[in-house]
NUDOKOL-94566 format. One record per residue: x, y, z of N, C-alpha, C, O in turn; residue in one letter. Coordinates in steps of 0.001 Angstrom, whole numbers, plus 500000, padded with zeros to 6 digits. Layout:
BEGIN
XYZXYZXYZXYZa...
% end
This chain:
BEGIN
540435473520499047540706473893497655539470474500496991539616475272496043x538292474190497443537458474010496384537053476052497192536982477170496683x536919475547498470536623477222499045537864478262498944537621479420499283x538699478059498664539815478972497832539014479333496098538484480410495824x539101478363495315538573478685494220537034479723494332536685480522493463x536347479461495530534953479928495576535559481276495956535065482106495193x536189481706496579537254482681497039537427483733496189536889484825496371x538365483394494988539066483472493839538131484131493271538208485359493235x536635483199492492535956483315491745535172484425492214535108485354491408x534518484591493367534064485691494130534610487189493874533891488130493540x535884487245494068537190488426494177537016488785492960536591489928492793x537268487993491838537390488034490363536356488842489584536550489767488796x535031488195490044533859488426489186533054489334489897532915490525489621x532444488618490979531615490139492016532325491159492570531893492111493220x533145490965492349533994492517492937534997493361491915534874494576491759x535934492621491287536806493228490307535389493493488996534648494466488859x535438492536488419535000492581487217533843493608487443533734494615486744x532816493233488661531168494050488690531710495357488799531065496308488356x533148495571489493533666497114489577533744497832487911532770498449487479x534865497677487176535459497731486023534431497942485278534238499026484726x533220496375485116532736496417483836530735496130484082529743496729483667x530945494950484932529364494496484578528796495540485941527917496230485424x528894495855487111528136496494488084527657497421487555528139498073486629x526206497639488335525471498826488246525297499499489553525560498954490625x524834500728489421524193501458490772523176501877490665522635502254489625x522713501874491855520844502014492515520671503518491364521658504241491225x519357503850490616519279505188489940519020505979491234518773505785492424x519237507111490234518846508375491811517780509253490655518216509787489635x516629509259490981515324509557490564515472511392490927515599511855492061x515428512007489947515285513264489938514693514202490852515108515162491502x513273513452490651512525514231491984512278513438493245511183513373493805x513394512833493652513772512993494770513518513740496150513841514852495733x513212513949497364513076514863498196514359515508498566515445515052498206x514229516502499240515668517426499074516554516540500757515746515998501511x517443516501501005517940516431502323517538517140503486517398518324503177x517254516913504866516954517194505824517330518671506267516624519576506710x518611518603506009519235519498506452519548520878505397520091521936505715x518967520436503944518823521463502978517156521935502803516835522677501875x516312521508503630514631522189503113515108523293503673514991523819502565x515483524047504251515512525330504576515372526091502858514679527058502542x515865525644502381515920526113501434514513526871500427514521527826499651x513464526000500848512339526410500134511849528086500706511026528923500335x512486528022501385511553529134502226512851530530501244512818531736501491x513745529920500285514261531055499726514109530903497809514492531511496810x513405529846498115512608529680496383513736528236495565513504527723494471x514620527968496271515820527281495676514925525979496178514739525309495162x514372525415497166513725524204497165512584524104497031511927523693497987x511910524458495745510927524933495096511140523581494213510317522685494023x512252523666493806512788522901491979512818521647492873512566521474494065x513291520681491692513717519303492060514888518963492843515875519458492300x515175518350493848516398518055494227517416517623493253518528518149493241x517003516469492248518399515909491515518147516796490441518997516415489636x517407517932489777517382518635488701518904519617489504520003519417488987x518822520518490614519585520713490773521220520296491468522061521188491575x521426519335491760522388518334492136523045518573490971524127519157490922x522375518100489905523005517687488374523414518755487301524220518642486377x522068520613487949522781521667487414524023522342488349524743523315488124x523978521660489183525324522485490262526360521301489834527405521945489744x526556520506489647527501519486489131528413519602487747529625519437487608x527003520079486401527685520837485867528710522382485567529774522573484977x527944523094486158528207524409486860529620524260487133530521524902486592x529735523429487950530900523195489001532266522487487851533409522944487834x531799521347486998532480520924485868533244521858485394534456522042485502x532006522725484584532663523562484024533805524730484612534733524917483824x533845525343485581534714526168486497535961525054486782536982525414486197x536130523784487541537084522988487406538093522959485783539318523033485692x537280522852484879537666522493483569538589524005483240539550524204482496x538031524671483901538856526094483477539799525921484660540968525983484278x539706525770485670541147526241486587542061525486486226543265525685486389x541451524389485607542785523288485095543452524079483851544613524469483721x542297524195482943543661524801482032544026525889482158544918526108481338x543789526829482839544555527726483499545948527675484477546890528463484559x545585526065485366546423526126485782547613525126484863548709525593485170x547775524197484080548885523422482899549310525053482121550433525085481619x548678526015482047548670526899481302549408527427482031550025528043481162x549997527786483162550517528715483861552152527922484256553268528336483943x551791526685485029553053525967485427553978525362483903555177525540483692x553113524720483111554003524441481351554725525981481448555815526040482018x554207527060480971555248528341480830556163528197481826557336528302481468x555901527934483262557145528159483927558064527226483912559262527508483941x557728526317483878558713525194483162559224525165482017560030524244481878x559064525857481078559525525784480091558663525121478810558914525124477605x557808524686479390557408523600478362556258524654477124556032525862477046x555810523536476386554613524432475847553814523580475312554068523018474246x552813523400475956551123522582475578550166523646474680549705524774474853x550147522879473886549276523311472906547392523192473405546918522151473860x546667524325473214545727523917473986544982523141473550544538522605474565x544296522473472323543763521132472833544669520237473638543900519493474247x545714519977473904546481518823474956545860519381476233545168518611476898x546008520458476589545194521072477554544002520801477897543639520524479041x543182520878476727541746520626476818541456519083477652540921518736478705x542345518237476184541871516835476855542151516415478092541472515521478598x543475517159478942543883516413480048542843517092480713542462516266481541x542081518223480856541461519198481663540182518176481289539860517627482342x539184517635479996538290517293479907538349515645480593537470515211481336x539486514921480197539562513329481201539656513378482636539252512362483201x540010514136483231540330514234484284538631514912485296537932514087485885x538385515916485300537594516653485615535953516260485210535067515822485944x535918516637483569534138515805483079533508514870483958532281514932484046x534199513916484699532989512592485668532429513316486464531404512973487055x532946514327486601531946514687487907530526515634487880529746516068488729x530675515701486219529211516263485829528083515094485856526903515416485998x528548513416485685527942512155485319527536511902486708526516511287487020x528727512610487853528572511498488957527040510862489729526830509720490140x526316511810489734525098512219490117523883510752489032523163509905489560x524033510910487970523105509594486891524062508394486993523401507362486871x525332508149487167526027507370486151526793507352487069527677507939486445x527333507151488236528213507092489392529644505977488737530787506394488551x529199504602488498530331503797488120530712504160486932531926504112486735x529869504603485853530662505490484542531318506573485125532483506782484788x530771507306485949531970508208486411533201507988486470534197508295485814x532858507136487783534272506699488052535183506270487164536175506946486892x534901504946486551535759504370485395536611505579484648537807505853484744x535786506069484035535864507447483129537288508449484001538278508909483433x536912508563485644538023509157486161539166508210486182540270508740486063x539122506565486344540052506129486754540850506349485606541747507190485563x540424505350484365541503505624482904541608506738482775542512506768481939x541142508627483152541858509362482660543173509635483589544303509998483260x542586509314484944543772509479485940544749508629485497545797509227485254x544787507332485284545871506663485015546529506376483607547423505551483416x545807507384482417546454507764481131547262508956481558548480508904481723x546523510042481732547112511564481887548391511669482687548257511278483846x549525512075482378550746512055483451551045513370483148551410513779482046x550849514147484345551441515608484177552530515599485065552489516560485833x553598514766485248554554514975486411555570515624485995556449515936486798x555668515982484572556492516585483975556214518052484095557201518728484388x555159518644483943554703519900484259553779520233485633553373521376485840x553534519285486409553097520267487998553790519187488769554318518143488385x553639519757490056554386519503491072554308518039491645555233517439492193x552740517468491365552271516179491452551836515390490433551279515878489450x552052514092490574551209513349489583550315513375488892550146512791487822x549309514422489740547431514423489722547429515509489693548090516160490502x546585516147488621545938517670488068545135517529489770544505516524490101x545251518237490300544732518985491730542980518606491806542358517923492621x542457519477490417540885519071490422540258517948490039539056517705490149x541440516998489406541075515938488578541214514777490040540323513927490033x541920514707490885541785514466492481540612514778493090540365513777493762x539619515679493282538918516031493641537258515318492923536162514882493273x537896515541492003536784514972491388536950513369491069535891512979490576x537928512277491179538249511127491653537551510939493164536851509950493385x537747511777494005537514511700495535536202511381495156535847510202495150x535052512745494679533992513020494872533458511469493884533060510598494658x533429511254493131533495509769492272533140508574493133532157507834493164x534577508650494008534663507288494749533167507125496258532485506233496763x533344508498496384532654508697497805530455508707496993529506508684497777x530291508738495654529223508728494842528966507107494984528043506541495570x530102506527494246529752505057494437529571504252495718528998503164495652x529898504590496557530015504163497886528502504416498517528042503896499534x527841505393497597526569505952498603525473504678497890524640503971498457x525974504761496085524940504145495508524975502727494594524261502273493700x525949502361495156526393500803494800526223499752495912526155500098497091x526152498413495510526315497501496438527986497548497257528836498430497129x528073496106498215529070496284499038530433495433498092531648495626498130x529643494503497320530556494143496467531498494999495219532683494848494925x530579495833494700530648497031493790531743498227494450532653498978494097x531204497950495280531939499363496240533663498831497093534484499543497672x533671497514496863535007496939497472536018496705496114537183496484496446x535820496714494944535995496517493746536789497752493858537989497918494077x535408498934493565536151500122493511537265500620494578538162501207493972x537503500570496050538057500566496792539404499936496099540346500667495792x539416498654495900540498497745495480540969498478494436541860499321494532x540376498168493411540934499243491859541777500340492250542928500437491824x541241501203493070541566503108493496542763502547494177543813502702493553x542855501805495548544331501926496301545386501066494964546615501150494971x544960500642494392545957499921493534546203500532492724547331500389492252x545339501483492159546118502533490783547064503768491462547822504538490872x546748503684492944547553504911493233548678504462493638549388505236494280x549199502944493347550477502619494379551160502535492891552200503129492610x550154501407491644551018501763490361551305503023490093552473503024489706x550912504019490086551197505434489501552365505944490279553425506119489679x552304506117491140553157507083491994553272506076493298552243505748493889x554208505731493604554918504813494798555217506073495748554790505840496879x555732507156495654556214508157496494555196508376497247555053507963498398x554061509377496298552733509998497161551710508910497366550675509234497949x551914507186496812550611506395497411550247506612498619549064506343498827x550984507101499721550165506745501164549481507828501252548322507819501666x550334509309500736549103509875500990547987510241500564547176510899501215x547771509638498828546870509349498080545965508445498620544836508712498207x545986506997499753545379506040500410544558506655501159543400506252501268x545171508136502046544943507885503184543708509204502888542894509625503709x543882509622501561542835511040501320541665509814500636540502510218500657x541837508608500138540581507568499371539621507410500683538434507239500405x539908507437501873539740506639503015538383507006503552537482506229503867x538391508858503625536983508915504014536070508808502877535272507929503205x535786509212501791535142509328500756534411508302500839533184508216500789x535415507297501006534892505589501378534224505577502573533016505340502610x534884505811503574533728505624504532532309506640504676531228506295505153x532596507711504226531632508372504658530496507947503741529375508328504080x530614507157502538530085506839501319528912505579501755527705505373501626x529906505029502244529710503546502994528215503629503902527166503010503724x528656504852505133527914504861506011526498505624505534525542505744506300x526508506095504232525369506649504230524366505987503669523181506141503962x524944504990502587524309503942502194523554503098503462522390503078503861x524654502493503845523906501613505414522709502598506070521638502095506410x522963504010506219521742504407506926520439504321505873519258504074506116x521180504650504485519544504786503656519176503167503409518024502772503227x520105502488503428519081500563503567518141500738504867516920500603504937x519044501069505849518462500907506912516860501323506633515909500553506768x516794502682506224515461503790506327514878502909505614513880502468506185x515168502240504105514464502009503379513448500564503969512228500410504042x514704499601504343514217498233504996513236498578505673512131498207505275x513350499573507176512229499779507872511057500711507403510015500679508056x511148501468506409509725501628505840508737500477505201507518500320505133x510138499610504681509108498195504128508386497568505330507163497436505357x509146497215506251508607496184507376507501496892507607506563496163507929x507174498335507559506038498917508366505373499118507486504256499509507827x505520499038506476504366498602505607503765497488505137502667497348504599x504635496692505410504402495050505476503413495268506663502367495788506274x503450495027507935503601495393509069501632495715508785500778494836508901x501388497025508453500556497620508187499422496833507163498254496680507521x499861496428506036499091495888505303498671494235506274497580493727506016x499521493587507242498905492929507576497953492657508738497256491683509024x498162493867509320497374494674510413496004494448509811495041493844510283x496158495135508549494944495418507933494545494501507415493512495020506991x494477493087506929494263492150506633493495491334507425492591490555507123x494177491737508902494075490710510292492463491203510546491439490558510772x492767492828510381491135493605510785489794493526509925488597493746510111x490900492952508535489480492593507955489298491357507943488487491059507066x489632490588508445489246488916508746488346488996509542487183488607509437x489102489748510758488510490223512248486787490482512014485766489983512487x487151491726510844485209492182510697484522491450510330483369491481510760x484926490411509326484177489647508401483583488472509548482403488158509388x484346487798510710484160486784511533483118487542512151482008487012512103x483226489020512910482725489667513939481120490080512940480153490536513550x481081489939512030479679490338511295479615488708510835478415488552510613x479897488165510728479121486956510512478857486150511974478181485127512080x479400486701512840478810486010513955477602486754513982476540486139513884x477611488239514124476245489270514295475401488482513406474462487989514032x475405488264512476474535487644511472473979486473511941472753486442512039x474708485375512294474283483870512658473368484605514404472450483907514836x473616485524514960472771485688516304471871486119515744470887485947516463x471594486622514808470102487583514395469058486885513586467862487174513548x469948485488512649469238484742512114468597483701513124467407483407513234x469602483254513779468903482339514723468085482928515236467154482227514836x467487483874515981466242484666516919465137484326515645464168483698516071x465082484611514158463909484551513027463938482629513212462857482058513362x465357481741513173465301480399513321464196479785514239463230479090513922x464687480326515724464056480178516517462358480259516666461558479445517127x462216481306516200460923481468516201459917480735515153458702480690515350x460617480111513911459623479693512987460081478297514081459315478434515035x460777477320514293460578476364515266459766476324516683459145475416517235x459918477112516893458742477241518212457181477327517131456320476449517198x457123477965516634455838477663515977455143476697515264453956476579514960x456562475743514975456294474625514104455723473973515632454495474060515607x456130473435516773456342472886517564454788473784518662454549473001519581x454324474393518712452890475162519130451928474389518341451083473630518817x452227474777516409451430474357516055450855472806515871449732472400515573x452217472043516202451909470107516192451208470141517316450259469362517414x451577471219518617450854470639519765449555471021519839448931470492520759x448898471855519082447749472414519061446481471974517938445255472084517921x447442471466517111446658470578516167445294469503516536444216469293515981x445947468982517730444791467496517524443687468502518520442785467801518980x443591469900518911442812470233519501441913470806518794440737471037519078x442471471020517905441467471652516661440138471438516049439158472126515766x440611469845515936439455469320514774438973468013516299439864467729517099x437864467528516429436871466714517571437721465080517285438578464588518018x437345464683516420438021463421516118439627463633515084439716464399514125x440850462661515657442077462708515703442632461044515501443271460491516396x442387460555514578443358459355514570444592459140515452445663459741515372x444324458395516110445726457736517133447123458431516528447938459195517045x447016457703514939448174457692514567448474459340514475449444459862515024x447699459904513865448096461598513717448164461955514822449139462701514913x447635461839515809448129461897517665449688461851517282450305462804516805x450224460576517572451714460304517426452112461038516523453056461707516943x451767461354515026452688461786514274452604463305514617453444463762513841x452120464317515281451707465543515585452963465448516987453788466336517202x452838464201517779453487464446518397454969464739518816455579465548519515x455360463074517593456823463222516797457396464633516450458596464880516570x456579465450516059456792466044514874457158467544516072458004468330515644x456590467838517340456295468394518667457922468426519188458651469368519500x458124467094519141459091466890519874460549467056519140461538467718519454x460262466138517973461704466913516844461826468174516613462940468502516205x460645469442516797460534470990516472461864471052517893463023471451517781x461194470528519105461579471185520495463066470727520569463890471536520996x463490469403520156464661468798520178465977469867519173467118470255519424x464944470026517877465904470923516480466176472143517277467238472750517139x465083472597518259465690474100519018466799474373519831467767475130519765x466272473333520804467326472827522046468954472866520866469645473881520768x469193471835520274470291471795519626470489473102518709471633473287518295x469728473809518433470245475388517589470888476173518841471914476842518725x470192476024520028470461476966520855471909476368521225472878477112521376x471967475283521330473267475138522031474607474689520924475795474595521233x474260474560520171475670474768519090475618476342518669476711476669518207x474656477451518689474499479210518586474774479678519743474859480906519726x474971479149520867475325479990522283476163480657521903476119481886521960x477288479869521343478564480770522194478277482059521490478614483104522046x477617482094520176477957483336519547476735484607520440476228485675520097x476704484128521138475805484992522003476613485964522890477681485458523235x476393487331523404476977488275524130476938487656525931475971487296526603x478249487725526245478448487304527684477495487709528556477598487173529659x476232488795528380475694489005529337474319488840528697473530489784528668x474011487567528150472666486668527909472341487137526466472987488008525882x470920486252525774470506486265524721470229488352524479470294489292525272x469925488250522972469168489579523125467545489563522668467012488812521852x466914490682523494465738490217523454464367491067522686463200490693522569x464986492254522266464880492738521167464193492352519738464928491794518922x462905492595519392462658491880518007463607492274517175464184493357517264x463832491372516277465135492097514690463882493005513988462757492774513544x464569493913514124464180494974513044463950494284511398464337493143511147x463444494937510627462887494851509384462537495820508220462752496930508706x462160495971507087461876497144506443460582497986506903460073499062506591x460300496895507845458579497647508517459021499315509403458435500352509715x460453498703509520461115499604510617461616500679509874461857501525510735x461958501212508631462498501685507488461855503238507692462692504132507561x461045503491507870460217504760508586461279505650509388461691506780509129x461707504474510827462503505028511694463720505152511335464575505727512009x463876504705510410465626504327510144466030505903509297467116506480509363x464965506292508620465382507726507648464667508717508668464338509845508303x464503508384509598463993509677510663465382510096511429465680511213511854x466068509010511479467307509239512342468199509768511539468962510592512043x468327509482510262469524510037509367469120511475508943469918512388508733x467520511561508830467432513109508725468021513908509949468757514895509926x467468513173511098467885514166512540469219514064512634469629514748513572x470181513421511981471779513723511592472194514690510612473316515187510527x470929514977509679471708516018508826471611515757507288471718516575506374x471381514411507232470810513864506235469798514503505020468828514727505744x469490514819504063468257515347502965467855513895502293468293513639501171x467064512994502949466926511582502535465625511862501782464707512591502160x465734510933500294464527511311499940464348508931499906465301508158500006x462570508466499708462844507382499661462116507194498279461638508024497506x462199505721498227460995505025496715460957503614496840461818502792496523x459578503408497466459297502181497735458425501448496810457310501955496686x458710500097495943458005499783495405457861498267495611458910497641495764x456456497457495638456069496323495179456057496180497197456101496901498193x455957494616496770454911494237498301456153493933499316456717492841499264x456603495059500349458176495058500962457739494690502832458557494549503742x456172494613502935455977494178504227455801492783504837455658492488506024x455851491865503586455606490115503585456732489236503486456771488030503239x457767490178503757459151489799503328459626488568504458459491488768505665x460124487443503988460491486554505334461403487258506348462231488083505961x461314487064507137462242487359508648463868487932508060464526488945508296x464050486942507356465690487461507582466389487707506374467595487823506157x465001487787505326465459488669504905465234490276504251465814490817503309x464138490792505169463872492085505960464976492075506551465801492748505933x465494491477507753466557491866508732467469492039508071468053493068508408x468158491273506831469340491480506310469124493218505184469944494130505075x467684493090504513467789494395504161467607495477504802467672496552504206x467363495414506035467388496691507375468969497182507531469495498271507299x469435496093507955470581496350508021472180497033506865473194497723506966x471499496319505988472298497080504839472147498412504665473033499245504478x470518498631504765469794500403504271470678500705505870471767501197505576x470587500612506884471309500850508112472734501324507933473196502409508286x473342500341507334475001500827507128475635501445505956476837501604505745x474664501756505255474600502406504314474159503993504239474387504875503411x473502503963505349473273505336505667474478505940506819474924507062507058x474624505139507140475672505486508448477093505902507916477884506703508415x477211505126506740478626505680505681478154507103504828479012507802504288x477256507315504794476924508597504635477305509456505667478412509995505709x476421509602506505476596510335508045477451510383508281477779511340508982x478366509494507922479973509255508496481069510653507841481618511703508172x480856509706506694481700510295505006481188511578504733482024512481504780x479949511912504441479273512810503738478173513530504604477028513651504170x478573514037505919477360514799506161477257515806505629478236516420505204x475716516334505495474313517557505260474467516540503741473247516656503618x474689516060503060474719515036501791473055514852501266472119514855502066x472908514710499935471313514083499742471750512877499420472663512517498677x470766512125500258470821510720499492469361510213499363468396510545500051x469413509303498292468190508733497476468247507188498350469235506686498885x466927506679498290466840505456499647465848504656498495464736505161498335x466122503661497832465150502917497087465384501634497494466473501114497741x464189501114497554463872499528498402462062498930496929460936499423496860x462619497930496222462075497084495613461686495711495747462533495119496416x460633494874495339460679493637495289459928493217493734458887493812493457x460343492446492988459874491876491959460450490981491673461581490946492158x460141490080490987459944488447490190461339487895491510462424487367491269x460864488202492577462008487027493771462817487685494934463033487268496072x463287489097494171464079489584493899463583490911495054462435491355495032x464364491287495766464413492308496741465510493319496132466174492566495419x465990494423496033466359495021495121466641496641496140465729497464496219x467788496836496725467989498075497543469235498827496805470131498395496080x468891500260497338470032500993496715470120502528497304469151503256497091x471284503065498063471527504372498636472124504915498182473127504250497918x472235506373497670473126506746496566473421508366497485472487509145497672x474437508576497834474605509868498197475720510888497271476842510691496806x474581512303497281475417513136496377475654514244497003475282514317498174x476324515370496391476159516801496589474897517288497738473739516930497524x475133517858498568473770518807499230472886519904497867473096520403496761x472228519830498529470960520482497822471486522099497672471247522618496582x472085522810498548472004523273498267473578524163497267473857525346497067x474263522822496867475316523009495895476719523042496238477683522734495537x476663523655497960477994523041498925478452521880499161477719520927499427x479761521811499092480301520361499240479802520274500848479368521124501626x480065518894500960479228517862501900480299518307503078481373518735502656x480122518249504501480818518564505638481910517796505722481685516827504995x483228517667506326484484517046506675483886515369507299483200515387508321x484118514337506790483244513098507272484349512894508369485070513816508752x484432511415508913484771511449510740485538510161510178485150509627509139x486516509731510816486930508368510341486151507026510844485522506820511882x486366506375509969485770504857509960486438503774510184487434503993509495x486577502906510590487466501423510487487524500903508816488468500337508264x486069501330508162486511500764506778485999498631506498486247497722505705x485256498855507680484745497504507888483264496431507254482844495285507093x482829498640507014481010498236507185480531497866505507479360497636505207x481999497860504225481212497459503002481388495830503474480387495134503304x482414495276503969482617493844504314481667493376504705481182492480504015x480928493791506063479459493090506500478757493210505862478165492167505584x478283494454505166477251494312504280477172493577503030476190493122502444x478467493555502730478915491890501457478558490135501778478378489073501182x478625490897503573478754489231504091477534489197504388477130488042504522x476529490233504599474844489739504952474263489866503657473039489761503732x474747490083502304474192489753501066474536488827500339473901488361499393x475742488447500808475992486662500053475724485545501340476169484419501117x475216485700502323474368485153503172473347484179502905473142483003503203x472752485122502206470944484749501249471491484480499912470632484440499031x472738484281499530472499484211497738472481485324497483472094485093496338x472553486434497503472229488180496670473830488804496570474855488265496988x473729489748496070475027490634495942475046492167496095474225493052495855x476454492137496646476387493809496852477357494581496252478337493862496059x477556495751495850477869496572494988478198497788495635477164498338496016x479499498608495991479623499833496359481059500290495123482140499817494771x480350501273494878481353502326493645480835503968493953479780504402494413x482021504616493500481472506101493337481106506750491765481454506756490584x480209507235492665479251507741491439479945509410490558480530510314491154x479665509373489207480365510338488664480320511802489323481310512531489268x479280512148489870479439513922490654479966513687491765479816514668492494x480763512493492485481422512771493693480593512272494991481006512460496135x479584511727494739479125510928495838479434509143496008480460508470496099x477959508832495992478691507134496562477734506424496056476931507301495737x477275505440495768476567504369495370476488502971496446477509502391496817x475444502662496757475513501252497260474284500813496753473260501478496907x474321499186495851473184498775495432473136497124496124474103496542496616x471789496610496002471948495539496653470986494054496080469806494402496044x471098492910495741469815492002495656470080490897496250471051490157496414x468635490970496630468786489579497639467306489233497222466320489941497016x467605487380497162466842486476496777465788486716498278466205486788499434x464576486792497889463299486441498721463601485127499368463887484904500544x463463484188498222463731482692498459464957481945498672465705482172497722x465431481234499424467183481168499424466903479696498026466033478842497854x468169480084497317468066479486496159468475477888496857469100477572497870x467601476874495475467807475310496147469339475003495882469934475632495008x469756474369496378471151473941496365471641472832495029472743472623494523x470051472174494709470425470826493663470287471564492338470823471153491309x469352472965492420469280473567490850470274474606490850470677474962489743x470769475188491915471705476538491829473076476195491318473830475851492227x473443476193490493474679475687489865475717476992489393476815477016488836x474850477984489876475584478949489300476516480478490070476992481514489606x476380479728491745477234480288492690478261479415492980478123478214492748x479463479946493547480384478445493871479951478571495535480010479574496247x479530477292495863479895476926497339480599477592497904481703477947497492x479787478075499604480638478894500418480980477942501120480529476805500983x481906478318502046482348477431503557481078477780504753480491478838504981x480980476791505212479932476923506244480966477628507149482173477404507050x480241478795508347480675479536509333479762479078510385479841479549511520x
% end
C-alpha cells in the first residue's frame, strides 16, 4: 500500500505536475559552440556569430513564414468551404498554434505548454481536413523533441504522458497516427540528451581525475624536496657532530695538566657526539640515494659566483647586489639560500629565456633577505618561448624557507616578468619565545 501511494505520489508530482507546471529545463547559453557537424560553416562567415544567437534568429524567421502559411492556408480552405473567418480569428489560431516555436530554443517547457493549450483550444475540424493546423503539428513535434533534449527524465515522461493523452482526447480517429509521428521526436530527443550527460559526466571525471593527479604530484614534490632537504641538512648535521666529538677528544691534549674528572667529562661528552651521529645516520639512511651517501660539499652563497656564471652561459642578462656579511652564514642556511637563488634562476631559464634578471642577496639584524626578479630583455624584445615545467620548484622552495622559520613569496611583477623574494632567519627561532608561527609536523 504504502509503495503504491509512493507510486501515485511520484506519477502525480514529479512527472505530471513538474510537466504542466513546476519543471524546468537545463538553459541553453547563447554562446554556446556550434555542432560538429555545422563548423563548416565558419569557413562561409555564418559560424563567425553565436550558435544560439542564431538558432533563435532562424527560429524566429521560421515563426514568422509558418504564421503566414497558416493564415493563408484557414484563408484558402474557410472560402472553400463556405465558411468565413474574419482575420483576427485567423490571426489567433495561426499565433496559438505556431508562436512556441520561436520560445522553443530559451523556454522549451513554456513552449510546449503554450503549444499544448493552443492545440487543444483551437479546433479547426470544421474548416481543414484535420484536427491540427498542419504547422501548428510541426511545431508541437519540434516542442516535444526540444524538451526531450533539455529536460530531466521525469520532465520529459510527463510531457510524453500529457502529448499521447491530448491526442487520444482530441481526435480518437487520427490518435494512432498522431502517437506514432510523437514517437521519434521523443526518442531522438531522449538520445541526445543521454549522449550530452554522458559528454558532460566524463569531462567532469577527467577533471576531477586531473585535479587529483595534480594534488597527488604536489604532495609527491613537497615529500620528494623535503626529503632532498633532510639529506643536505644532515651532511651540515653531521659535520658540526663530528667536530663536537674531535674536539672533546682533543681537548685534554691541549692544556699539560687535566683533572680526572674533565678526562671523563670530555670523554662522556666524545662518546654522546659519536653515539648522536651513529643514531642520525641511521634513522637519515633511508632518505639516502640507493647507490650510497653523497659526497659532495653542499654548496653555499660562497658558491653564488658560479651559480650566475651558468645562467649567463644560458642566456641569462643577470645583474647581482650583495650586501652585509653573506660568507659567515651557518651551513644550512647558505645551503638553503643557494638553493632557492638556484631555482629561481632555473624558472627563469625555463619560463623566460634571454630575460634580465636582478639577483639580490642581504643579511641584517638576523635576517638573510634574497630576491630574483626577472623582466623584459634589455634589449626591449619579449623574452624567448619558455619549455615546460612540472610546476613543482615554487613548492620546494616554500618548503626550504619554512624549514628555518623564513618565508617565501612568488608573484608577477607589473611589466610582465616574475618576482621571487625570500627571508630566512640566520638563527632558527627558540621554540619557548616563538609564539608567533603555528607548529609544523615533524617530517
Amino acid at each position: 500500500m504504502a509503495g503504491e501511494k509512493a507510486l501515485l505520489r511520484y506519477v502525480l508530482r514529479d512527472v505530471l505536475l513538474a510537466a504542466a507546471v513546476t519543471g524546468r529545463a537545463d538553459p541553453a547559453p547563447l554562446d554556446r559552440p556550434w555542432p560538429f557537424l555545422l563548423r563548416w560553416t565558419r569557413y562561409v562567415g555564418l559560424g563567425q556569430a553565436r550558435f544560439g544567437v542564431v538558432v533563435n534568429v532562424l527560429g524566429l524567421a521560421l515563426t514568422v513564414v509558418m504564421i503566414g502559411g497558416t493564415l493563408s492556408l484557414l484563408s484558402d480552405e474557410s472560402m472553400e468551404r463556405g465558411f468565413e473567418l474574419s482575420g483576427l480569428t485567423q490571426l489567433y489560431i495561426a499565433l496559438a498554434v505556431t508562436a512556441p516555436f520561436a520560445l522553443r530554443d530559451l523556454h522549451p517547457l513554456a513552449a510546449w505548454r503554450w503549444s499544448f493549450l493552443g492545440t487543444a483550444l483551437v479546433d479547426v475540424g470544421g474548416w481543414l481536413s484535420t484536427p491540427y493546423v498542419p504547422w501548428g503539428a510541426i511545431t508541437a513535434l519540434a516542442c516535444v523533441c526540444t524538451v526531450a533534449m533539455r529536460c530531466s527524465r521525469d520532465v520529459t515522461l510527463g510531457v510524453a504522458v500529457l502529448s499521447f493523452a491530448g491526442v487520444w482526447i482530441k481526435d480518437s480517429e487520427t490518435a494512432l497516427n498522431a502517437s506514432v509521428l510523437l514517437v521519434p521526436p521523443l526518442a531522438v530527443g531522449y538520445a541526445v540528451r543521454l549522449r550530452q550527460t554522458s559528454r558532460r559526466q566524463l569531462a567532469e571525471q577527467r577533471l576531477r581525475l586531473a585535479f587529483e593527479e595534480r594534488r597527488h604530484q604536489d604532495a609527491e614534490a613537497v615529500l620528494t624536496e623535503r626529503q632532498r632537504i633532510a639529506r643536505e641538512l644532515h651532511d651540515v648535521v653531521a659535520h658540526h657532530m663530528s667536530m663536537i666529538a674531535i674536539q672533546a677528544e682533543a681537548a685534554p691534549y691541549k692544556v699539560e695538566s687535566v683533572p680526572d674528572e674533565t678526562r671523563r667529562d670530555l670523554a662522556e661528552i666524545r662518546a654522546t657526539a659519536l653515539d648522536a651521529l651513529t643514531e642520525l645516520r641511521r634513522v637519515l639512511g633511508v632518505l639516502r640515494s640507493e647507490d650510497g651517501a653523497e659526497t659532495a660539499p653542499q654548496p653555499g652563497l660562497d658558491r653564488l659566483d658560479e651559480l650566475v656564471g651558468n645562467a649567463r652561459a644560458a642566456g641569462l642578462h643577470v645583474t647581482t647586489r650583495l650586501d652585509g656579511d653573506l660568507a659567515g652564514l651557518p651551513p644550512g642556511v647558505g645551503l638553503t639560500a643557494y638553493r632557492i637563488l638556484q631555482e629561481a634562476l632555473s624558472n627563469a631559464m625555463r619560463h623566460a629565456p634571454g630575460s634580465r634578471v636582478q639577483v639580490e642577496a642581504s643579511r641584517s639584524d638576523g635576517i638573510v633577505w634574497l630576491g630574483v626578479v626577472n623582466g623584459p630583455p634589455a634589449d626591449g624584445r619579449a623574452p624567448g618561448p619558455g619549455l615546460p615545467g612540472g610546476g613543482h620548484g615554487l613548492v620546494g622552495m616554500r618548503e626550504r624557507a619554512a624549514a628555518l622559520g623564513g618565508e617565501l613569496t612568488a608573484r608577477p611583477t607589473p611589466d610582465g616578468g616574475f618576482a621571487v623574494t625570500a627571508n630566512l632567519p640566520v638563527e632558527a627561532p627558540s621554540p619557548a619565545r616563538d609564539t608567533t608561527r603555528p607548529a609544523r609536523d615533524a617530517t
